[in-house]
C-alpha positions as CSV (number, residue, x, y, z in Angstrom):
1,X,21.7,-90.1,-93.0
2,X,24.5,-92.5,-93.2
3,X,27.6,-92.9,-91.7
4,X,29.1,-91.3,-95.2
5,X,27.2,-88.3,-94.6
6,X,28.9,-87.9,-90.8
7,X,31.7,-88.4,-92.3
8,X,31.3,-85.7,-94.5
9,X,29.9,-83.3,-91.8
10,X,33.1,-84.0,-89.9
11,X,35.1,-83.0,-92.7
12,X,32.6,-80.0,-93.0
13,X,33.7,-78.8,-89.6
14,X,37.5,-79.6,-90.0
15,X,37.7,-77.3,-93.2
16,X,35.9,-74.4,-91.7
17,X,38.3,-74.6,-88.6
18,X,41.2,-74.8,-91.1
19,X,40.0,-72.1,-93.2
20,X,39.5,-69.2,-90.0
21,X,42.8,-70.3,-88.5
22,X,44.3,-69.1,-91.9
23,X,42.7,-66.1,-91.9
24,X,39.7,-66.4,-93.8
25,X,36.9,-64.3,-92.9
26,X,34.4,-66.3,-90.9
27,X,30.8,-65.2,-91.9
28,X,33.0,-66.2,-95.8
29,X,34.3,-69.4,-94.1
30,X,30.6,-70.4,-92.5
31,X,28.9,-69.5,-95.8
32,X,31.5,-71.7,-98.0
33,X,31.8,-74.6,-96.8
34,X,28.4,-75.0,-96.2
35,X,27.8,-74.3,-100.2
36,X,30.5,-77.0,-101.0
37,X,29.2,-79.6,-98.7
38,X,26.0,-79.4,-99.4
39,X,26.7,-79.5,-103.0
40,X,28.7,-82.7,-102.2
41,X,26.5,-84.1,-100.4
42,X,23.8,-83.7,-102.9
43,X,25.7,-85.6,-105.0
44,X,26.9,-88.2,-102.7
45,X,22.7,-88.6,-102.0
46,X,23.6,-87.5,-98.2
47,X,21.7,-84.1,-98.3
48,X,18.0,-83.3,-99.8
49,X,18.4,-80.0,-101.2
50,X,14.8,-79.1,-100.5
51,X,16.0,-78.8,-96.8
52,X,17.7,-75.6,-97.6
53,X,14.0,-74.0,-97.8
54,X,14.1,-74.2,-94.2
55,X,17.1,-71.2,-93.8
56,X,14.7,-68.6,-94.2
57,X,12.6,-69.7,-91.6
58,X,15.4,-70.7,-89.5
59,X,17.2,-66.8,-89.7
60,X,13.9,-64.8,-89.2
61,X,13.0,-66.7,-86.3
62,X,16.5,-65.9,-85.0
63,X,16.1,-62.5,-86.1
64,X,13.0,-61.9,-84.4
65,X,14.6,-63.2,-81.0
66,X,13.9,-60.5,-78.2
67,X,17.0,-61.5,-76.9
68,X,18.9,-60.0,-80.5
69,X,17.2,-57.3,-80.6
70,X,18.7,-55.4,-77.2
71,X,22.5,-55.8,-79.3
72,X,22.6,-52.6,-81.1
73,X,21.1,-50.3,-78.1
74,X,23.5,-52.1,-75.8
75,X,26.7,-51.4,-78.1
76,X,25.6,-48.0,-78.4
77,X,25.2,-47.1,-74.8
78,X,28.7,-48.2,-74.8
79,X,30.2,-46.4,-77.5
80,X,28.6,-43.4,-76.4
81,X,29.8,-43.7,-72.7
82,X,33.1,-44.8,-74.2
83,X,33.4,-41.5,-76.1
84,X,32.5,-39.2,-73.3
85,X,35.3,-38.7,-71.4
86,X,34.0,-41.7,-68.4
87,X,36.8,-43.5,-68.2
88,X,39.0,-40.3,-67.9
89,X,36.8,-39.3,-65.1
90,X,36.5,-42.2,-63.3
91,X,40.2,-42.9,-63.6
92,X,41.2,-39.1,-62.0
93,X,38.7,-39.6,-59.4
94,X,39.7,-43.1,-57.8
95,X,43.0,-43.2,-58.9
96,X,43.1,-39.8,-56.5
97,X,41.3,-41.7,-53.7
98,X,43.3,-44.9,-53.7
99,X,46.8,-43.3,-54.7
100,X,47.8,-43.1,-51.6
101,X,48.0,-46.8,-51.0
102,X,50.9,-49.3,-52.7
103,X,49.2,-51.0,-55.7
104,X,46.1,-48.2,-55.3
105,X,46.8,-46.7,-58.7
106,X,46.7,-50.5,-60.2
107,X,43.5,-51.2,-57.6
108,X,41.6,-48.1,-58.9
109,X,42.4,-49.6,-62.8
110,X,40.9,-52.4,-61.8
111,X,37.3,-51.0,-60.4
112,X,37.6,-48.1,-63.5
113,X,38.1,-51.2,-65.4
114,X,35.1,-52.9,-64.3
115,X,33.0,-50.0,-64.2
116,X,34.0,-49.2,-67.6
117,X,33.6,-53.2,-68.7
118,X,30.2,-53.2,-67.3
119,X,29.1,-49.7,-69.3
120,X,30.6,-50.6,-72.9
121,X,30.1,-54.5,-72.6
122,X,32.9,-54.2,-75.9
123,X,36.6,-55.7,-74.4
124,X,38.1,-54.0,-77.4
125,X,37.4,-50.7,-76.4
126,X,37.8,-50.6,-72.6
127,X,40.9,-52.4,-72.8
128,X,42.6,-49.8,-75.4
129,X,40.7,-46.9,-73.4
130,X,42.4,-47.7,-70.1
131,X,45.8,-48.7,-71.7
132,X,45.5,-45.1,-73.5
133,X,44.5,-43.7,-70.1
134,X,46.4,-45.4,-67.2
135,X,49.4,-47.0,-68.4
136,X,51.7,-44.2,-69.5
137,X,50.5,-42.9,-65.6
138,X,51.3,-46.3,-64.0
139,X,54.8,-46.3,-66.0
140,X,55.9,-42.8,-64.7
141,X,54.8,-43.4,-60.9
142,X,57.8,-46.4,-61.1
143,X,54.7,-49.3,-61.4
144,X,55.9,-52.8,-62.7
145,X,55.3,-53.0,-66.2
146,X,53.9,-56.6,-65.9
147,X,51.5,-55.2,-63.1
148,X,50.6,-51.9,-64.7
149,X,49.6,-53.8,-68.1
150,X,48.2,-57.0,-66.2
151,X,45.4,-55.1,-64.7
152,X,44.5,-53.5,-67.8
153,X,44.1,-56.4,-69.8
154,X,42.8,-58.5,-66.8
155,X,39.7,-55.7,-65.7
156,X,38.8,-54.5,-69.8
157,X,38.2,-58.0,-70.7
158,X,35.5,-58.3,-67.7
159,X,33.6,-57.0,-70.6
160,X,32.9,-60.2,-71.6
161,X,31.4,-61.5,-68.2
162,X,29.7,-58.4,-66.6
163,X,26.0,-57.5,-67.5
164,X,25.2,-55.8,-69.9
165,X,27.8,-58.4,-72.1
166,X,27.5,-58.4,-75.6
167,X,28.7,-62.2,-75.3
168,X,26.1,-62.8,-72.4
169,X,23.4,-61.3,-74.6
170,X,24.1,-63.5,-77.7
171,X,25.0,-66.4,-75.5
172,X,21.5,-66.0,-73.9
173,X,19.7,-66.3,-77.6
174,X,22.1,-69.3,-78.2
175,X,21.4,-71.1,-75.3
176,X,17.5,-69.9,-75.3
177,X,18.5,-68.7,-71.3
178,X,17.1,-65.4,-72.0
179,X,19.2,-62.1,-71.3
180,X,17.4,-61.9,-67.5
181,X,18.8,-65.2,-66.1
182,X,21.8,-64.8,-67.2
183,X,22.8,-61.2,-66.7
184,X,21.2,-62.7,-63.1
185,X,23.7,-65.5,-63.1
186,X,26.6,-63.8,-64.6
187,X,27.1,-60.9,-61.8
188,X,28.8,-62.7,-58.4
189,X,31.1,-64.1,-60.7
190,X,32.0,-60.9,-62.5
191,X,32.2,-59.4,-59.0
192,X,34.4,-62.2,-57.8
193,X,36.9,-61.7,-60.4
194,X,37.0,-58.2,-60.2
195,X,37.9,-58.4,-56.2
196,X,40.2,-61.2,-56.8
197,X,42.1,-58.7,-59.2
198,X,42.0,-56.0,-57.4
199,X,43.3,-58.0,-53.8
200,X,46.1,-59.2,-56.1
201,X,47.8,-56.4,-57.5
202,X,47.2,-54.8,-53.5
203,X,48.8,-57.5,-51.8
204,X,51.6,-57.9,-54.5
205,X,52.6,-54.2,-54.5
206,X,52.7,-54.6,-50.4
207,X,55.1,-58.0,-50.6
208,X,57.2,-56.9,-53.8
209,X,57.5,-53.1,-54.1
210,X,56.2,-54.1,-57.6
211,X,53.5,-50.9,-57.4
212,X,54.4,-47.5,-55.1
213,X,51.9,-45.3,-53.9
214,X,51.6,-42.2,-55.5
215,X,53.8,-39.4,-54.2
216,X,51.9,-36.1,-52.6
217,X,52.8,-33.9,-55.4
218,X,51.1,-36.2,-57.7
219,X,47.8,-35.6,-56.1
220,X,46.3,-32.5,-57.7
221,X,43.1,-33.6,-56.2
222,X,42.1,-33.4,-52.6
223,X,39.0,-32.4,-50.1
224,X,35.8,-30.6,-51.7
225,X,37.2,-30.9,-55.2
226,X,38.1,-34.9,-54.8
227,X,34.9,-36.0,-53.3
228,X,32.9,-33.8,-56.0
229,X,34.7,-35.5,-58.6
230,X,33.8,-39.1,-56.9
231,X,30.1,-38.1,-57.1
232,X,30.0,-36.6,-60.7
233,X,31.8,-39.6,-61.8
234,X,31.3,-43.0,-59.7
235,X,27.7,-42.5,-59.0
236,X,25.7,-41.6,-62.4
237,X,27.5,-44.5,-63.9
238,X,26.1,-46.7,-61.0
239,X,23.2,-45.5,-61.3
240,X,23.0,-45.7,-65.3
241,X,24.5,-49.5,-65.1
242,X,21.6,-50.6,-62.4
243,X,18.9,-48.7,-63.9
244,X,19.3,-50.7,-66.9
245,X,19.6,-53.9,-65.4
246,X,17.4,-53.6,-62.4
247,X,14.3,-53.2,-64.9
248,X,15.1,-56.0,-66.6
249,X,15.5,-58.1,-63.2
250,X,12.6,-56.9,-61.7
251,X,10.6,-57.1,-65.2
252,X,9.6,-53.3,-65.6
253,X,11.0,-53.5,-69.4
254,X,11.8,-56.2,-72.0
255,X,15.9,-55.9,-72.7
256,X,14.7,-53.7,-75.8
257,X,13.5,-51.4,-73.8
258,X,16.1,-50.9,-71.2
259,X,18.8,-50.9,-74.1
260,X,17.1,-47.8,-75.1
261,X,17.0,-46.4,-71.5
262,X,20.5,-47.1,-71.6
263,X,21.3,-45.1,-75.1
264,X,19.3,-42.0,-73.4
265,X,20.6,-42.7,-70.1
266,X,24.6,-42.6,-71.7
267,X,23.2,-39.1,-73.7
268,X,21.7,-37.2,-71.1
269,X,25.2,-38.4,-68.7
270,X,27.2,-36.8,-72.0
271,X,25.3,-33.3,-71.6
272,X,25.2,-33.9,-67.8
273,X,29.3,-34.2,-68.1
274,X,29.8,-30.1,-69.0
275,X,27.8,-29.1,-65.9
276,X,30.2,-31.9,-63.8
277,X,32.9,-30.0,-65.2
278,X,31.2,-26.6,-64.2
279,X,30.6,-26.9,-61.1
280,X,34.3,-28.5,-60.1
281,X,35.9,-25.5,-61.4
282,X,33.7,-23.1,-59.4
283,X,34.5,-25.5,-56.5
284,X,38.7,-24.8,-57.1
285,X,39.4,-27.2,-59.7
286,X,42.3,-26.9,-62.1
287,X,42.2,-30.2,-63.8
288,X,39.3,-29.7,-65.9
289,X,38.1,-27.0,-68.5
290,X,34.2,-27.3,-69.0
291,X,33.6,-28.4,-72.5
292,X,30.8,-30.0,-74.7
293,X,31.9,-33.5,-75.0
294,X,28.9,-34.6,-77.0
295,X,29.2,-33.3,-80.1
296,X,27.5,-34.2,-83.8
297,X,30.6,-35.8,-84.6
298,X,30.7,-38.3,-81.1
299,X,27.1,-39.4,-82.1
300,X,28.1,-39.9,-85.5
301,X,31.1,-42.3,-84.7
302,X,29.1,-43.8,-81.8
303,X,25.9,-44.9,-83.8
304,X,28.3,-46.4,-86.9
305,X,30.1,-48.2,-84.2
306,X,27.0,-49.6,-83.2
307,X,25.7,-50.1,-86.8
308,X,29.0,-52.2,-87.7
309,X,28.7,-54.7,-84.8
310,X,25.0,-55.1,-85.5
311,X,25.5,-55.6,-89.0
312,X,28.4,-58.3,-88.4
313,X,26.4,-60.3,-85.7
314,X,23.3,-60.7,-88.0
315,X,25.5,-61.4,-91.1
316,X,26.9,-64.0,-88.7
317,X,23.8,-65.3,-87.6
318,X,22.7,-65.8,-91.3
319,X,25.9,-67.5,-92.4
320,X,26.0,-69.5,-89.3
321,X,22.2,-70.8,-89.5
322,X,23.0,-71.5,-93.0
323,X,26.6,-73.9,-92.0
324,X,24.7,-75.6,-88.9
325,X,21.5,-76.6,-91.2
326,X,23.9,-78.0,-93.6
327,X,25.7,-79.8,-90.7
328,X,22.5,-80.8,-89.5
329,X,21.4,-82.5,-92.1
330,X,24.3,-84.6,-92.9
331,X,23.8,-85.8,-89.6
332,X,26.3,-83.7,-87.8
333,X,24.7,-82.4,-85.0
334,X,23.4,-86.2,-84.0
335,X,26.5,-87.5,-84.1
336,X,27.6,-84.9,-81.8
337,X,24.9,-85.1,-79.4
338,X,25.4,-88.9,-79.0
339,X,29.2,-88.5,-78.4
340,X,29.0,-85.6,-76.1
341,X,26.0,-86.8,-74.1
342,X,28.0,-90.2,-73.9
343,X,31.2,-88.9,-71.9
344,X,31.7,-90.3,-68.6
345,X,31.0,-88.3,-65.6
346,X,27.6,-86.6,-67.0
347,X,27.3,-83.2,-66.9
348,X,30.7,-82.8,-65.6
349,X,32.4,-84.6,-67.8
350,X,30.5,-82.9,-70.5
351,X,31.1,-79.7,-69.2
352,X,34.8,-80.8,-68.3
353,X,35.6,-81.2,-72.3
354,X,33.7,-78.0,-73.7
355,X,35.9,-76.1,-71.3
356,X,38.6,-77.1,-72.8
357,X,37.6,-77.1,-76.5
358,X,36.4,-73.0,-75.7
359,X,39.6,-72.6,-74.3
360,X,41.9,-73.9,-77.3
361,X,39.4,-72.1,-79.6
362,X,39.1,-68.9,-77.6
363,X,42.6,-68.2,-77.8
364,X,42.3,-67.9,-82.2
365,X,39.2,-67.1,-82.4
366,X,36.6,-63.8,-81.0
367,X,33.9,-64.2,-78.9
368,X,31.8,-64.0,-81.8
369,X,33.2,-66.6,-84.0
370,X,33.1,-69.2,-80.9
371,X,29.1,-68.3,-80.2
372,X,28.4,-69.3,-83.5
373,X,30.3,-72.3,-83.9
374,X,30.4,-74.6,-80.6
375,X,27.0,-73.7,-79.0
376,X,25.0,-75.3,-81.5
377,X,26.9,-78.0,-81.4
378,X,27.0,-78.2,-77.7
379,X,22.9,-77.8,-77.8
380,X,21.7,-81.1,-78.4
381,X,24.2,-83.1,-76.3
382,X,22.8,-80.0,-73.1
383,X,19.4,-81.2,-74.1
384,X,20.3,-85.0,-74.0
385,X,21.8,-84.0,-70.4
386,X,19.0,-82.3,-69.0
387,X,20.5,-79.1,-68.6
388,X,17.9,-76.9,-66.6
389,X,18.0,-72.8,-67.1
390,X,19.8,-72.2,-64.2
391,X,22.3,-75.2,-65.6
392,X,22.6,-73.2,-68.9
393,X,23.6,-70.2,-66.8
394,X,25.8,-71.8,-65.1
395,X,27.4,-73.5,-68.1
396,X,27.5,-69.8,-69.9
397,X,29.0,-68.7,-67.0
398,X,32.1,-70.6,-67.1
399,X,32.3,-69.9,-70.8
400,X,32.4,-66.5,-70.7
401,X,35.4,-67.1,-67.6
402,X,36.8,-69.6,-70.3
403,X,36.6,-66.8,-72.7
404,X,38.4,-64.3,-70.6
405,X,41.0,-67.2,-69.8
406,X,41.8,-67.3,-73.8
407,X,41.5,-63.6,-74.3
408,X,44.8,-62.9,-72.3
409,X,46.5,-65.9,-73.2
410,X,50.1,-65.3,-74.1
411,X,51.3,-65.5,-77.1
412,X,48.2,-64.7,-78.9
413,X,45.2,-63.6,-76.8
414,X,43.1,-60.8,-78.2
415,X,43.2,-58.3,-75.3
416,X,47.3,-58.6,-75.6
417,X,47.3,-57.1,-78.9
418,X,45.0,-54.3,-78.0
419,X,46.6,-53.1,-75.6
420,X,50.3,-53.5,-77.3
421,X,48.7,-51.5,-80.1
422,X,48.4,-48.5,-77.3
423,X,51.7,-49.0,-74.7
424,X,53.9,-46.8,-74.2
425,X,57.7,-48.3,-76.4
426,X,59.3,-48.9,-73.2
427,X,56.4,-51.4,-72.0
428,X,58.1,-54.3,-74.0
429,X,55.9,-57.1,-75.7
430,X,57.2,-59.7,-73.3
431,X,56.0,-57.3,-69.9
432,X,52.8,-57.5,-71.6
433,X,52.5,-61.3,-71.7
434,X,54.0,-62.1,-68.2
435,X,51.9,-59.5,-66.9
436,X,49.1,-61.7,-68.2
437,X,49.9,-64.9,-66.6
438,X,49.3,-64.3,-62.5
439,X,45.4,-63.1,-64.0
440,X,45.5,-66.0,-66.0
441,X,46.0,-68.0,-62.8
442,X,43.4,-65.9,-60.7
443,X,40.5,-66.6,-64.1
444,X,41.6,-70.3,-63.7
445,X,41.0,-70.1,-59.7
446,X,37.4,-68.3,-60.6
447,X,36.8,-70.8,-63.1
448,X,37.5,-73.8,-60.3
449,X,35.7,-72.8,-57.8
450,X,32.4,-71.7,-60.0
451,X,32.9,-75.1,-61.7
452,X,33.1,-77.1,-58.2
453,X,30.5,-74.6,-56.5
454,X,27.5,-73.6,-59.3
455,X,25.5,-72.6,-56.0
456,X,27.5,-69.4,-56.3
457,X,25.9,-68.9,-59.9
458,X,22.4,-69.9,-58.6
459,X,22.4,-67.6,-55.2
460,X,23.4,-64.8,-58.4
461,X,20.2,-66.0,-60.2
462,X,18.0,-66.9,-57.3
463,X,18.4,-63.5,-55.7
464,X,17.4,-61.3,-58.8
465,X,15.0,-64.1,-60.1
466,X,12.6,-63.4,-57.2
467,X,9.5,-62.1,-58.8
468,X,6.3,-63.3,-60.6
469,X,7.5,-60.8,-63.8
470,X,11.2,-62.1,-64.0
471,X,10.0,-65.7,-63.5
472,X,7.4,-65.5,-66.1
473,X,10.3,-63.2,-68.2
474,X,12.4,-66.6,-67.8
475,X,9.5,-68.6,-68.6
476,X,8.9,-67.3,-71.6
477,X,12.4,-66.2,-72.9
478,X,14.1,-68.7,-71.5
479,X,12.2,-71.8,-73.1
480,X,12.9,-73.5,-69.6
């Protein structure tokens, strides 16, 4: 194509920017600019219409991805564990154990946070769970409001980096890294910034006075009846979380199939929840009344939770396909390769701008949205560079770091309003957004030293990657 045609693919991608910064709905935006530029183009003698017979082909084979395919069993593990009482559970039991500590309560919110994260793999709903959950408790023990609703913010949007991610898994089919290496990849790092979180709101309740520990009288729970409550909660959810990814690891089942294992893994933990409840009370417990948590109408809400996701990623992926052909063809995609590949400082320096364009992106725009629009522009230009998997990884890695970066970004990050949708009114707008800033710095830290040091992200890789199954699962899933 000619240099007319770039043009016009640059003009393409300034329009659909424009139009989902507005407001527009993006699967609309994707869909309608590629119809008006391709009609342009057409005219213009830029774009052969008969190219548009490759969509089909292009969406089934996207469709048919393994990698897809694990989405809606993953979301619905989550929504189910969401809807069970688990992060009530976990919250009574380690909040109970750490209490006693200054900053414990915030500490505890923090591994409930991840634990939670890691089980739902949706930043949405962990971060309004725990806000729901721990906040109005953190306000009346005389916590900080900028640490009580930092933490919060800062552990629920771990959802994005912790396996089983919704963003890992479609970041994986993007990137052709396959769900195994990069779950592999993506756990020291979530790890990292879960302690980093956790030492921070510790040490700054011990300097500052900023979180108290949590008077006697506030611990209902104690002896028989705490450590009861630590197994019925902490460990099956362990348990479930490494079941589900250990058989992927070590190649006992595709992602498909452990998705499922984790749908009857969350169900059979729902039913398992009124026995918990059972047994504490004929162990002393006053803090629980054993009842049926899983009901019809908790499956019902779960599985259209998981149906509505499902449904918006593939209408995505057909919308998207259909905007980057277009783009493509008008010689987009080239143009992009060549500029990006041409950067100084090679993969750094490549690396070094598509941080920063995620980031300035990331703060508008869902996890979603920024899948679908800069990876497969980023592709070709990875491909020109050599990227290997483990490079991919790596590079998907600090993304979805980037992406927790703009989550929480003051004035506008996502996870802010989720979790001002739930506080408390004497938790002010502005305690929400300072609260976010020290986390801020600690995801930037992360983000450093990952960036300087990848070996962290390949010791995560190389020590799950260790068999003939996962490193034919990689081979073949993977592409690399």
């Amino acid at each position: 194509m000619g240099d007319f045609g770039v043009w016009l693919a640059f003009g393409m991608f300034v329009i659909f920017l424009a139009l989902i910064l507005i407001g527009y709905n993006v699967a609309f935006s994707f869909a309608s600019t590629a119809i008006v530029f391709s009609f342009v183009g057409n005219l213009t003698g830029d774009f052969n219409p008969d190219r548009l017979n490759l969509l089909a082909e292009r969406y089934f084979n996207s469709v048919r991805d393994e990698t897809l395919l694990a989405v809606p069993f993953f979301v619905l593990m989550g929504a189910v564990l969401e809807k069970s009482g688990l992060a009530e559970r976990l919250l009574n039991a380690i909040g109970m154990l750490m209490g006693p500590l200054k900053g414990g309560v915030a500490a505890a919110v923090v591994v409930v946070g991840t634990l939670l994260a890691a089980a739902t793999g949706v930043v949405a709903a962990t971060v309004i769970v725990m806000g729901l959950l721990s906040l109005p408790t953190m306000v009346r023990l005389g916590y900080d409001h900028k640490l009580a609703t930092g933490v919060i913010i800062a552990s629920g949007t771990l959802a994005q980096l912790l396996p089983p991610s919704i963003v890992l898994i479609l970041l994986a089919s993007q990137l052709g890294t396959g769900i195994l290496g990069l779950f592999a990849g993506s756990l020291l790092p979530g790890l990292l910034l879960a302690f980093l979180y956790a030492a921070y709101a510790l040490i700054i309740s011990q300097l500052r006075d900023v979180g108290p520990a949590m008077p006697p009288e506030e611990r209902t729970l104690s002896g028989k009846v705490l450590a009861l409550e630590i197994v019925f909660s902490v460990i099956p959810v362990i348990m479930l979380i490494m079941a589900v990814l250990l058989s992927i690891f070590f190649g006992w089942a595709t992602p498909t199939e452990s998705g499922v294992v984790g749908v009857l893994g969350a169900l059979v933990l729902g039913v398992l929840n009124y026995f918990f409840d059972k047994a504490l009370v004929a162990a002393g417990a006053t803090h629980v009344t054993p009842t049926w948590r899983l009901r019809k109408n908790t499956i019902t809400s779960s599985v259209r939770s998981a149906t509505n996701i499902t449904v918006l990623v593939m209408t995505l992926l057909l919308c998207s396909n259909f905007f980057s052909l277009v783009f493509d063809v008008l010689g987009g995609q080239k143009q992009a390769a060549e500029w990006l590949s041409g950067i100084g400082g090679g993969k750094n320096g490549f690396v070094l701008v598509a941080m920063i364009a995620i980031f300035i992106l990331g703060i508008n725009l869902e996890f979603l949205e920024i899948t679908f629009i800069v990876v497969p522009i980023f592709l070709p230009a990875m491909a020109a560079l050599e990227f290997s998997t483990v490079d991919r990884v790596w590079f998907s890695v600090l993304m979805a770091i980037n992406l927790n970066m703009a989550f929480i970004s003051p004035p506008v990050g996502f996870s802010l309003f989720y979790l001002q949708s739930v506080a408390p009114p004497e938790v002010k707008t502005a305690d929400i957004h300072k609260g976010a800033i020290p986390f801020m710095v600690l995801q930037g830290l992360a983000l450093v030293i990952i960036g300087i040091f990848p070996q962290i992200v390949e010791a995560s890789f190389n020590f799950f990657i260790n068999t003939p199954e996962a490193v034919e699962a990689i081979s073949v899933v993977g592409g690399g």
